[in-house]
Phi, psi and omega in degrees: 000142220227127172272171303305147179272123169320101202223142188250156196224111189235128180182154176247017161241120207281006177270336204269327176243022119321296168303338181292290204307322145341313182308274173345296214286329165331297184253173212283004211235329203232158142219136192265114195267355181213135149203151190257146175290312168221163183310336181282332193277333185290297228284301143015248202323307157290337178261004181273338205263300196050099185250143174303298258195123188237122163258130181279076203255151187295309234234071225222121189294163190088240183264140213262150182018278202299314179292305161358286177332285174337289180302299185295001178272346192280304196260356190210070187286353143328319188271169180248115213256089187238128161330095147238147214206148142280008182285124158250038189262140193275340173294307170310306212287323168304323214265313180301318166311295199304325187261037194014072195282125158298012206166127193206121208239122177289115145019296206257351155325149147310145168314307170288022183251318178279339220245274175320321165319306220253341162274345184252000103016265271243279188318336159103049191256158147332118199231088165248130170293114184322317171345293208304347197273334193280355194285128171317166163323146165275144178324121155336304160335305184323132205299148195282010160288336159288335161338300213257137176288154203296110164303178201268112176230146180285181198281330162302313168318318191260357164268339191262337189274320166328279188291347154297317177301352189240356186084351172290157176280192192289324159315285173340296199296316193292313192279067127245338182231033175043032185236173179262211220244349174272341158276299208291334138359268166333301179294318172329295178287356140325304224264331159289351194263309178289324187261007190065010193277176163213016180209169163289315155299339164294286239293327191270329190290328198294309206307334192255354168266137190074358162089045203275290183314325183279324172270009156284308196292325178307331194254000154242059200274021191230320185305321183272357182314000000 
């Protein structure tokens, strides 16, 4: 991981990113070269700045969060673009996901909670705020990655979706499962394929609904040891 990591700051309450930047600037891995109110002011700024690292609020006047999103995956396909928000509604989180947010981080975390969430980011891990696995059912309306009943998966397919749900990355996972980094691939793209998905992050958010994770483990309490 390379110091200091760039980081843009998008919100429209100038109090809340003030205490970030502060947070940030505290340590020695992140420093904040921008920040903005609004998306049009975000999106400016990022193409002036080009920041490794974007925190993102949903619910933003104008133009809103989610186009937001849009546009920076459009001009900085590079950056790593992670939500934080005070929404716990599985339709934002999903709708964040689809528009390919790296990461979606609850409001009301602890400081060290965000502050890890954004390193292990940085790293290229699964970045879900743990809250979100605790969200009631989502509404019959709701988009259908919450949805869909547990597919037919192999036993490898059900170990890799584990340890993504748990965040590693694709490295990580081959030396836990003793393959190389090109199987593990494999299985990645199995299991978007089987579930219909487009990210990892999805793959980890699906994986935490509904106690998904606990009865895999429940159904290998040995394999990953």
């Amino acid at each position: 991981m390379s110091y200091p990591t760039h980081l843009l700051l998008i919100d429209d309450h100038a109090l809340l990113r003030r205490g970030l930047a502060e947070l940030l600037n505290a340590e020695a891995e992140f420093t904040v070269v921008g920040q903005a109110g609004s998306g049009e002011e975000g999106l400016a700024l990022a193409r002036q700045l080009s920041p490794q690292l974007i925190l993102l609020d949903l619910h933003l006047p104008r133009l809103s969060g989610l186009d937001t999103l849009t546009q920076l995956r459009a001009a900085l396909p590079d950056a790593l673009v992670v939500v934080l928000t005070a929404s716990d509604c599985p339709d934002d989180l999903m709708a964040a996901l689809r528009n390919g947010a790296d990461g979606y981080i609850l409001k009301d975390s602890e400081p060290e909670r965000l502050l890890d969430c954004l390193r292990n980011c940085h790293r290229g891990q699964v970045t879900l705020d743990p809250g979100l696995a605790r969200l009631p059912d989502p509404q019959p309306t709701s988009p259908p990655l919450l949805q869909r009943d547990e597919p037919e998966l192999t036993e490898r397919e059900r170990q890799t979706l584990m340890l993504i749900a748990e965040g590693l990355s694709n490295k990580l996972i081959a030396r836990q499962l003793g393959i190389s980094d090109g199987t593990v691939k494999i299985y990645v793209k199995h299991l978007l394929s089987k579930l219909q998905l487009h990210s990892r992050l999805e793959l980890a958010a699906w994986a935490h609904r509904g106690g998904f994770v606990e009865r895999l483990g429940a159904r290998m309490p040995s394999t990953l040891e």
